[in-house]
N, CA, C and O atoms as CSV, one atom per row, in Angstrom:
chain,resi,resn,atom,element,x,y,z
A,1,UNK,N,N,49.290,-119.285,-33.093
A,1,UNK,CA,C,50.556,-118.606,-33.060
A,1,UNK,C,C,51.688,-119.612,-32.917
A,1,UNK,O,O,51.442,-120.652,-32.307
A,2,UNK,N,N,53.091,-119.378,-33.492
A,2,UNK,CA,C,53.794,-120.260,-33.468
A,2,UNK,C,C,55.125,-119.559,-33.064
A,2,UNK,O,O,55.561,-118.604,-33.707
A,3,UNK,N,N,56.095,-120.355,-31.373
A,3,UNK,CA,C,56.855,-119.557,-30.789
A,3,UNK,C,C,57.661,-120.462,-31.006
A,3,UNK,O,O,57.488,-121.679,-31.067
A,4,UNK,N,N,58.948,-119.582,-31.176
A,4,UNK,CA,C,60.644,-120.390,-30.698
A,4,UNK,C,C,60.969,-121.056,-29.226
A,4,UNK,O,O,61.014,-120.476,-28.141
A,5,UNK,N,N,61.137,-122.148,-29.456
A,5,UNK,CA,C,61.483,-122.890,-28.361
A,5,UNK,C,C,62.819,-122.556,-28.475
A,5,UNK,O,O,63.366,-122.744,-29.562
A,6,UNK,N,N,63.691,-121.913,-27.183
A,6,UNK,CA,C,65.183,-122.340,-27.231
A,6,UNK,C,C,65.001,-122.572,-25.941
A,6,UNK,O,O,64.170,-122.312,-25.071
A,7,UNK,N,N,66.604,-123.469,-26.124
A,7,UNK,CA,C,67.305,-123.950,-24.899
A,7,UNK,C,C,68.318,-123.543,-24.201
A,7,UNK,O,O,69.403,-123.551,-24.783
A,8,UNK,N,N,68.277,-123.103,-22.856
A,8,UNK,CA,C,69.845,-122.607,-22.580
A,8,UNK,C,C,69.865,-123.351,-21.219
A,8,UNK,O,O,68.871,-123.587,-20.532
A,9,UNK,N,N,71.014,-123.649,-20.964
A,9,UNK,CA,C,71.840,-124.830,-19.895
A,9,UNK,C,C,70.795,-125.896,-19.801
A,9,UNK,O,O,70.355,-126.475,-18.807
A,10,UNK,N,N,70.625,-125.967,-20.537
A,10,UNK,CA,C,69.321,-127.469,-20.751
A,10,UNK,C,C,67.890,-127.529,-20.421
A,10,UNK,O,O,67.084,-128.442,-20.601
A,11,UNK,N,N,67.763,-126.518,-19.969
A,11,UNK,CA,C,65.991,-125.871,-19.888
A,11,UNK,C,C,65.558,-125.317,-21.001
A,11,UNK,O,O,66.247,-124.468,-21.567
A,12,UNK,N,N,64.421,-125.685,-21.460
A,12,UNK,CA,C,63.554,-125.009,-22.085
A,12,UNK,C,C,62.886,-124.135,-22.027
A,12,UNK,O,O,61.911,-124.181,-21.277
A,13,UNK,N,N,63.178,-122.910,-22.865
A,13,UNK,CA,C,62.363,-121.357,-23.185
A,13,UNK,C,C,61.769,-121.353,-23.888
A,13,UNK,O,O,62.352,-121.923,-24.810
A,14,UNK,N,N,60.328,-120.909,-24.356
A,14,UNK,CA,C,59.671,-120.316,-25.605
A,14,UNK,C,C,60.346,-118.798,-25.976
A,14,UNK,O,O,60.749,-118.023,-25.109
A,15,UNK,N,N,60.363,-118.689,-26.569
A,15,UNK,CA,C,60.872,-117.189,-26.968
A,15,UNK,C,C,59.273,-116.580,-27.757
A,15,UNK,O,O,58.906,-116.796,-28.912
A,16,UNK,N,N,58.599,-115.832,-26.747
A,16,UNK,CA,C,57.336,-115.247,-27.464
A,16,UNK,C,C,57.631,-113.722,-27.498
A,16,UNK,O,O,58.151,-113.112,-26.564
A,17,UNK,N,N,57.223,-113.147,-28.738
A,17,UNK,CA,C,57.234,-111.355,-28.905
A,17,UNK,C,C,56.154,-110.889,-27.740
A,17,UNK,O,O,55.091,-111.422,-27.420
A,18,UNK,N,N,56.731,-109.832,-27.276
A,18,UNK,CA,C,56.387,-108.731,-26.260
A,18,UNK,C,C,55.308,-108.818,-26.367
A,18,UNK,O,O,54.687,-109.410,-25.484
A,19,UNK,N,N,54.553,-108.213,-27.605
A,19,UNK,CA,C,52.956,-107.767,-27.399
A,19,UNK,C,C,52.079,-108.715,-26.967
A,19,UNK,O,O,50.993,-108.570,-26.405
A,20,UNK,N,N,53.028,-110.315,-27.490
A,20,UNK,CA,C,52.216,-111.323,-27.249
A,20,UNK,C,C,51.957,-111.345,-25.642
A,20,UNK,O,O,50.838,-111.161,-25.163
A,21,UNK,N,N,53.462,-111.665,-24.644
A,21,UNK,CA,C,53.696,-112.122,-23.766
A,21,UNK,C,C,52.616,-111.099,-22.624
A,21,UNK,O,O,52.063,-111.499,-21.599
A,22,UNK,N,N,52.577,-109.722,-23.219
A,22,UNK,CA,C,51.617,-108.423,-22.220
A,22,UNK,C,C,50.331,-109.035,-22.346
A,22,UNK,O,O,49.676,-109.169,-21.313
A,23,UNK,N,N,49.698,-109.562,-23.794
A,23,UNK,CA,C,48.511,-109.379,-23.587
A,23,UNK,C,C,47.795,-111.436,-22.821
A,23,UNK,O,O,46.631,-111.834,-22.794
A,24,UNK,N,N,48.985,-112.137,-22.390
A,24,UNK,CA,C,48.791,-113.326,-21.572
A,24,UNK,C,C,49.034,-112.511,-20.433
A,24,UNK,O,O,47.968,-112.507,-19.817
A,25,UNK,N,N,49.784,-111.889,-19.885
A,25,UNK,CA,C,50.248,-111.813,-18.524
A,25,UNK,C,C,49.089,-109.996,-17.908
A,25,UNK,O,O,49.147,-109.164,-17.003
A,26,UNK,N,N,48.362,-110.239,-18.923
A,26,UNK,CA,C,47.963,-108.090,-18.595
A,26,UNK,C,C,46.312,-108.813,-17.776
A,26,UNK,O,O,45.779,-109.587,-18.571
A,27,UNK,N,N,45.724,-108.715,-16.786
A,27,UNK,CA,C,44.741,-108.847,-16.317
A,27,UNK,C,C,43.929,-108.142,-16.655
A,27,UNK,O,O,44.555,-107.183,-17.105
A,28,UNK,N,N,42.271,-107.823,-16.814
A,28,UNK,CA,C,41.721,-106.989,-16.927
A,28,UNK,C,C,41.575,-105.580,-16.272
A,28,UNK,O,O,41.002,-104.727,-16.949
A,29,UNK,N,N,41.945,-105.301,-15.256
A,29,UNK,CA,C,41.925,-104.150,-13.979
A,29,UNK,C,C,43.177,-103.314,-14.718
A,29,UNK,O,O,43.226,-102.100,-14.521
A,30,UNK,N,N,44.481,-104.133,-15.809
A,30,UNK,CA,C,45.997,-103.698,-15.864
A,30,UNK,C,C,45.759,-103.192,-17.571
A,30,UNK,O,O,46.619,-102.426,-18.005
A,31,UNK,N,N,44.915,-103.499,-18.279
A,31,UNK,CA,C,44.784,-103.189,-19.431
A,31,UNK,C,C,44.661,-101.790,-19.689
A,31,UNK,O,O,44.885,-101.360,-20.821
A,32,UNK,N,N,44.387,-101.171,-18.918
A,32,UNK,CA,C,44.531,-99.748,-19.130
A,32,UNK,C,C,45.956,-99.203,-19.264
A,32,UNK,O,O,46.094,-98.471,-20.244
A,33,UNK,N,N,46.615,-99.313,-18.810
A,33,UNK,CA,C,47.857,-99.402,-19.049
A,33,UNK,C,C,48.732,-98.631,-20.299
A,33,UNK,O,O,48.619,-99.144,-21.412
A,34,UNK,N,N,49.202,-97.973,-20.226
A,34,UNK,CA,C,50.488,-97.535,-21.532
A,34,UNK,C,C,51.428,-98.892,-21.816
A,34,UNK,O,O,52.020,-99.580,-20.985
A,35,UNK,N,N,51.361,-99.058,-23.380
A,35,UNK,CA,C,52.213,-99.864,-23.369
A,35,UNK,C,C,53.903,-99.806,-22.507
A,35,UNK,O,O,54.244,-100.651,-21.680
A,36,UNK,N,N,54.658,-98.780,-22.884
A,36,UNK,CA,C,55.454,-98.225,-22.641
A,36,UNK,C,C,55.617,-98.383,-21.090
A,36,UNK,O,O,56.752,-98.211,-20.646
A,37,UNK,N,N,54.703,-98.663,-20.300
A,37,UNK,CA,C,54.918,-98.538,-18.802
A,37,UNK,C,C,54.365,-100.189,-18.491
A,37,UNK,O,O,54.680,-100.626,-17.384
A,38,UNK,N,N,53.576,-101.100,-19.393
A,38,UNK,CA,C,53.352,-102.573,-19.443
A,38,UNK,C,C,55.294,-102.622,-19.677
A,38,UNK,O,O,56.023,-102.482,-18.694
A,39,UNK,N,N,55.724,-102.780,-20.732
A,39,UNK,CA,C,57.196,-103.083,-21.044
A,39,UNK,C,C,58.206,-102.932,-20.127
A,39,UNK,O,O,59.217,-103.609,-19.937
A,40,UNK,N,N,57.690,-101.712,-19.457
A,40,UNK,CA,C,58.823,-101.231,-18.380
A,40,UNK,C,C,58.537,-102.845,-16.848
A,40,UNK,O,O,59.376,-103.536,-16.270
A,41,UNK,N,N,57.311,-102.823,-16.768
A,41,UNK,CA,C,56.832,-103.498,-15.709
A,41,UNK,C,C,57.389,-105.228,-15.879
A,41,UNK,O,O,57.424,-106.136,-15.048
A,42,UNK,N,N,57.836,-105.176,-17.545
A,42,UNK,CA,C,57.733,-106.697,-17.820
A,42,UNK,C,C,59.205,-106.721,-17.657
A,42,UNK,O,O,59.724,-107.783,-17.312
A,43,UNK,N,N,59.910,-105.711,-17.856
A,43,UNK,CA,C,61.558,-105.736,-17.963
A,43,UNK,C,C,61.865,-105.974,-16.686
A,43,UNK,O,O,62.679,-106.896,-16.630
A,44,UNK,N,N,61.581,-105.561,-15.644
A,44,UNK,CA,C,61.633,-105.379,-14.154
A,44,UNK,C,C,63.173,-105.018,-13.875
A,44,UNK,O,O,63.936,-105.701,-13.190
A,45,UNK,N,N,63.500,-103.775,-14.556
A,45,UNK,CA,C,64.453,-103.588,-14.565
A,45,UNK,C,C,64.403,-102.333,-13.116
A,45,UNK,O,O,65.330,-102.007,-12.375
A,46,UNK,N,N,63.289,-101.965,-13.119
A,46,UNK,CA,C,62.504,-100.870,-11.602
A,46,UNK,C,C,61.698,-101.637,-10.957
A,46,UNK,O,O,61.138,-102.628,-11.426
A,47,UNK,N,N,61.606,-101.250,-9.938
A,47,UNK,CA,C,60.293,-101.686,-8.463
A,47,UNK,C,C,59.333,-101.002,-9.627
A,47,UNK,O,O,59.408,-99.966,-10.286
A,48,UNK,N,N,58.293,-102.221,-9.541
A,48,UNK,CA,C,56.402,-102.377,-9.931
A,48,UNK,C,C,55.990,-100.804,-9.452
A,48,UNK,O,O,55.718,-99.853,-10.185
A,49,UNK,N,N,56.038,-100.856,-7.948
A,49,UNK,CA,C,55.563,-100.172,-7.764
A,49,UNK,C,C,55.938,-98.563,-7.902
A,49,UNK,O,O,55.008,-97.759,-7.961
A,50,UNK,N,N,57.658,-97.984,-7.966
A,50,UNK,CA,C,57.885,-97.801,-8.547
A,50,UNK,C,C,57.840,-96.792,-9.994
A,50,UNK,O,O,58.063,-95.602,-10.218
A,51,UNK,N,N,57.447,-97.919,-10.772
A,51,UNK,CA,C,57.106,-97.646,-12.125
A,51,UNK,C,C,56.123,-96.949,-12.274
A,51,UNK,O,O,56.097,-96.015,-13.076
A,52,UNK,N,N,55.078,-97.307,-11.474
A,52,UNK,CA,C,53.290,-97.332,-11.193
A,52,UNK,C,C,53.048,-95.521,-10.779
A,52,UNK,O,O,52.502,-94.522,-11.247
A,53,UNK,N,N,54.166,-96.104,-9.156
A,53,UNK,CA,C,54.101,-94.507,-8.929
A,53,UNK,C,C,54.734,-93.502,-9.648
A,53,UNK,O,O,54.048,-92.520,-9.365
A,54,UNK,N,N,55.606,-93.128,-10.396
A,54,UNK,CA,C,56.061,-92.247,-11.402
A,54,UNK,C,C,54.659,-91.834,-12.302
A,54,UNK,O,O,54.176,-90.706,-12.405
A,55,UNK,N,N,54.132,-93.174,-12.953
A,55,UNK,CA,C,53.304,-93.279,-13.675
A,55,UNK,C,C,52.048,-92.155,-13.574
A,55,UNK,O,O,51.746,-91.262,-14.365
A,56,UNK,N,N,51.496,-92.511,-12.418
A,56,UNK,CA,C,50.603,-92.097,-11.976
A,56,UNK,C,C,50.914,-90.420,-11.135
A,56,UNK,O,O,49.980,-89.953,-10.482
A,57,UNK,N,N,52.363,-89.558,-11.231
A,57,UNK,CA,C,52.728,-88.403,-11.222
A,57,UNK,C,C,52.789,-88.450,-9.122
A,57,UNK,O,O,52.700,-87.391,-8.500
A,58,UNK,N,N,52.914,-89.546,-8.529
A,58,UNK,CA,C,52.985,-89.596,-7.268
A,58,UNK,C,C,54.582,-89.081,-6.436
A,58,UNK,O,O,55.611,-89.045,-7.112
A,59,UNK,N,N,54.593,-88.877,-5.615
A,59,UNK,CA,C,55.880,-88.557,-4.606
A,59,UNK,C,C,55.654,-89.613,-4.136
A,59,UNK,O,O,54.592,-90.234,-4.189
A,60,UNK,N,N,57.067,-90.045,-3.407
A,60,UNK,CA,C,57.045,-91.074,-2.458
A,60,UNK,C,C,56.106,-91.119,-1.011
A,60,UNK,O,O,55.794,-92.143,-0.403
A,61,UNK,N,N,55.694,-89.472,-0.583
A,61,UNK,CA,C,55.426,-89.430,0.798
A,61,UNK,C,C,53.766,-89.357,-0.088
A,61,UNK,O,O,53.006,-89.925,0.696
A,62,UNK,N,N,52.927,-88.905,-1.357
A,62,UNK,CA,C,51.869,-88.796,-1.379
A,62,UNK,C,C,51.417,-90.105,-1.245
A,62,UNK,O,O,50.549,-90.531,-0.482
A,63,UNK,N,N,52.319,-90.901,-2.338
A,63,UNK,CA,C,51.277,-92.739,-2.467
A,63,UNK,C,C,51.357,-93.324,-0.974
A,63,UNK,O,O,50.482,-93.918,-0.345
A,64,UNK,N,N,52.491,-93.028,-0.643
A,64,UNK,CA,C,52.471,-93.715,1.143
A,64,UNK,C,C,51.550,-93.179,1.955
A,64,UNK,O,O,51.067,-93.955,2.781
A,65,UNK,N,N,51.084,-91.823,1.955
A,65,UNK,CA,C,49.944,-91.448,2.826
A,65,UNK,C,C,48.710,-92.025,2.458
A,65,UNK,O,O,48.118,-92.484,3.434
A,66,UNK,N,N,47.914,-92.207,1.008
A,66,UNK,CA,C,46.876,-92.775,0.210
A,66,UNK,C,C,47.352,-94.442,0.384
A,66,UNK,O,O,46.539,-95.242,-0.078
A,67,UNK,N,N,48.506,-94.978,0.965
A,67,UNK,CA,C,48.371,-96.204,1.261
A,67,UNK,C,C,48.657,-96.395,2.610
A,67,UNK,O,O,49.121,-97.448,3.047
A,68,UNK,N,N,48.385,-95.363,3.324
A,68,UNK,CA,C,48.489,-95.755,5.097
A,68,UNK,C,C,49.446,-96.469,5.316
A,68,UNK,O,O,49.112,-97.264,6.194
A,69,UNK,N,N,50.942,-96.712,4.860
A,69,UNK,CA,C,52.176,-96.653,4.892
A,69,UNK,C,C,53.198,-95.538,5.573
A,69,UNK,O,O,52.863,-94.367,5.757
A,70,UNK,N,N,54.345,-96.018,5.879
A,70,UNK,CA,C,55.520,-94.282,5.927
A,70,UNK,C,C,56.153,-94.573,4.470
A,70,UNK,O,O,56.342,-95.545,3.738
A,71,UNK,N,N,56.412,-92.949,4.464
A,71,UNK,CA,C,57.797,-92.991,3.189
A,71,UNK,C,C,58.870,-94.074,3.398
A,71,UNK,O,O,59.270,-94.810,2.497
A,72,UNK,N,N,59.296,-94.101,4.664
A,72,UNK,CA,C,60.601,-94.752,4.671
A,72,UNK,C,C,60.046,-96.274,4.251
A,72,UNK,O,O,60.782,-96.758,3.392
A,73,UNK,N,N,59.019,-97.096,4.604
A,73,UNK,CA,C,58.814,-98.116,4.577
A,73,UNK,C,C,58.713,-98.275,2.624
A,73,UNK,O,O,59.335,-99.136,2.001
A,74,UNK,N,N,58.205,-97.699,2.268
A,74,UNK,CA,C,57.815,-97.161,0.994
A,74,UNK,C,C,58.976,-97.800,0.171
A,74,UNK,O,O,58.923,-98.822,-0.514
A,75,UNK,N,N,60.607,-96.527,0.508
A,75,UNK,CA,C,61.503,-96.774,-0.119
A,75,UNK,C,C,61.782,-98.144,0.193
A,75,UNK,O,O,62.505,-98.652,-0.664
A,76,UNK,N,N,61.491,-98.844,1.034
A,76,UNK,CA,C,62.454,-100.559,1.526
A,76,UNK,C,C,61.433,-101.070,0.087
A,76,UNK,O,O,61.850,-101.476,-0.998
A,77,UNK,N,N,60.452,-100.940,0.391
A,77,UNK,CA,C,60.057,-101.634,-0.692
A,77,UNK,C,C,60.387,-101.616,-2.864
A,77,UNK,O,O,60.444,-102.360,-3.842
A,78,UNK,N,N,60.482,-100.390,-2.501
A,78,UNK,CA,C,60.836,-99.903,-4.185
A,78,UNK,C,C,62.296,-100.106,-3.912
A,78,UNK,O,O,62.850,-99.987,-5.005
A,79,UNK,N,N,62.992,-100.298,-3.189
A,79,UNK,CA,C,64.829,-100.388,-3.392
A,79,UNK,C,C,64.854,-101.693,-3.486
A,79,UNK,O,O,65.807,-102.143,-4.121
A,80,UNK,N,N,64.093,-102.454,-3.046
A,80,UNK,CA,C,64.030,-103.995,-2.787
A,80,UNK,C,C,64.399,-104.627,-1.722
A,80,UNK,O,O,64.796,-105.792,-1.693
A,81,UNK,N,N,64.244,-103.627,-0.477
A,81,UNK,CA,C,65.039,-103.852,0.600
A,81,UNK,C,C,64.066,-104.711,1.359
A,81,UNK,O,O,64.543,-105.748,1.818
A,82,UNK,N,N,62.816,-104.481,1.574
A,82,UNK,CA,C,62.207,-105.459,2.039
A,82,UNK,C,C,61.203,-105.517,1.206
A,82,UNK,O,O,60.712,-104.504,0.708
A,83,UNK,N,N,60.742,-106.852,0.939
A,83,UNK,CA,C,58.930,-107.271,0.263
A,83,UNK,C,C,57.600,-106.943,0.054
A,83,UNK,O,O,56.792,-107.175,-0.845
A,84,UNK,N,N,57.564,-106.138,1.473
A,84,UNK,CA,C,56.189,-105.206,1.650
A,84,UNK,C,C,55.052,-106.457,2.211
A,84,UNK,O,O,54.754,-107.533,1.693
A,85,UNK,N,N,54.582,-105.808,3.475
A,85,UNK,CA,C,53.688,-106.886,3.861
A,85,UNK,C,C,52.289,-106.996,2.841
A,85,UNK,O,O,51.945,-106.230,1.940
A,86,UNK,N,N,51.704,-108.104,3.285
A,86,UNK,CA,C,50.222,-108.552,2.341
A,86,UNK,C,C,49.533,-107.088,2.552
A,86,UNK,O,O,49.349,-106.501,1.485
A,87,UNK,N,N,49.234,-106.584,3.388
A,87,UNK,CA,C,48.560,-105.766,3.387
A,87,UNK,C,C,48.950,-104.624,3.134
A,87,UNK,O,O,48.142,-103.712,3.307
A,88,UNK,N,N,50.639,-104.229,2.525
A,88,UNK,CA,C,50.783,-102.927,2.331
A,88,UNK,C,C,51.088,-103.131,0.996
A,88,UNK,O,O,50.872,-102.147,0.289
A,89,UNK,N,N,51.617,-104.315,0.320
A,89,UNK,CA,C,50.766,-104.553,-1.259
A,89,UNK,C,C,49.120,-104.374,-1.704
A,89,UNK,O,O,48.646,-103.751,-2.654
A,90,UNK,N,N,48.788,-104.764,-1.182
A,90,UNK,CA,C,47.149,-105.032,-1.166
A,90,UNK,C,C,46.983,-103.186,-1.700
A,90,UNK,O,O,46.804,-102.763,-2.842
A,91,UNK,N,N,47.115,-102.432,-0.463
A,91,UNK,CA,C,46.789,-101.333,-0.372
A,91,UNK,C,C,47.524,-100.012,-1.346
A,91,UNK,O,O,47.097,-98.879,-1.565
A,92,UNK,N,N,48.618,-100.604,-1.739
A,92,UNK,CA,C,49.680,-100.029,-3.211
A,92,UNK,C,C,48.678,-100.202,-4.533
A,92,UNK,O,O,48.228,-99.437,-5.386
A,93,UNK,N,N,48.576,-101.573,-4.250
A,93,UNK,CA,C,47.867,-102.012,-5.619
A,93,UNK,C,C,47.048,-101.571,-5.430
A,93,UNK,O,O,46.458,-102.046,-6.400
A,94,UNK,N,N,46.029,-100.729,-4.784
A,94,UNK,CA,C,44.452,-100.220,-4.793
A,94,UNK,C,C,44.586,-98.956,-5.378
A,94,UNK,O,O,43.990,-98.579,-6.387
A,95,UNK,N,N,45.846,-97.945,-4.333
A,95,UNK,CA,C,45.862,-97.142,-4.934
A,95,UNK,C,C,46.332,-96.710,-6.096
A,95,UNK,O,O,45.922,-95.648,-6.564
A,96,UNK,N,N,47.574,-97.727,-6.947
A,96,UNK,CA,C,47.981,-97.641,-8.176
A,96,UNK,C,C,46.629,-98.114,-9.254
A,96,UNK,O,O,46.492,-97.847,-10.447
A,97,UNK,N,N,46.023,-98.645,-8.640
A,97,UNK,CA,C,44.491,-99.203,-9.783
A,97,UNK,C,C,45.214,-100.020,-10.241
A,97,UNK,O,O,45.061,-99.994,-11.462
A,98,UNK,N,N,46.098,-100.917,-9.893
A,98,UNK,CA,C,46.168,-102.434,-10.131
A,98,UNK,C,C,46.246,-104.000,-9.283
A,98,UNK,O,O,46.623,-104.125,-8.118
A,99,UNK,N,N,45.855,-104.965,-10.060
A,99,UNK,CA,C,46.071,-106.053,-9.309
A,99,UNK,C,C,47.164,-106.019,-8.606
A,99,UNK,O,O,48.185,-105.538,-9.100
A,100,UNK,N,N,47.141,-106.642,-7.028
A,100,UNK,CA,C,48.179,-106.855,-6.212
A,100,UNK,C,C,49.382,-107.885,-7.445
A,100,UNK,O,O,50.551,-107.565,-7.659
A,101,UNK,N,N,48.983,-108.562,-7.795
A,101,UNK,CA,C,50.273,-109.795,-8.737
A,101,UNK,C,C,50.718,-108.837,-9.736
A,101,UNK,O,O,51.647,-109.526,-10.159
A,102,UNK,N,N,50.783,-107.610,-10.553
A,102,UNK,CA,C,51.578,-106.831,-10.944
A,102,UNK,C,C,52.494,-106.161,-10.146
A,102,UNK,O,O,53.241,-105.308,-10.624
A,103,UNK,N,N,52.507,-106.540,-8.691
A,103,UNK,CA,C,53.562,-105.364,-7.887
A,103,UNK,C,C,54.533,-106.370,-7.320
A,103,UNK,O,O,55.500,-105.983,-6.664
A,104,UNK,N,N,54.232,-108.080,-7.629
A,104,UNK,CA,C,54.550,-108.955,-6.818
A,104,UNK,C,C,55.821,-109.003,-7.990
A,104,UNK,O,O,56.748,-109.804,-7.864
């Protein structure tokens, strides 16, 4: 395959097409996936998790109970207000059925 290198403020970018860039960055556990909700995840224009939970038809208070979380802690995390500890990623990503490094 052959990608565009550009440059902007003096760093170097490849410029690779989408389908390419999903199927380097998509793990095996994430391949299940809708494209449409891979794209959304790559734009990060929403919280991972988020995306995941919509996805998957969740409320904020259901995925937080199935991740032994509170709601409120929930929202810090999808607003971006706080990071979410190792272990309440860990436990997002189990119940979304994906790798913890898609929520990171």
């Amino acid at each position: 395959m052959k990608y565009d290198l550009l440059h902007i403020q003096g760093k170097p970018y490849v410029l690779v097409p989408l389908h390419d860039y999903r199927d380097m960055v998509t793990s095996g556990k994430n391949k299940g996936l809708p494209d449409d909700i891979l794209d959304a995840l790559t734009a990060r224009e929403e919280s991972p998790v988020k995306i995941l939970r919509k996805h998957h038809g969740l409320t904020q208070k259901d995925l937080a109970a199935r991740a032994g979380i509170s709601r409120p802690y929930l929202t810090e995390i999808e607003t971006g207000k706080k990071d979410g500890s190792i272990r309440a990623m860990k436990s997002l990503a189990e119940v979304l059925g994906v790798g913890v490094g898609m929520l990171a």
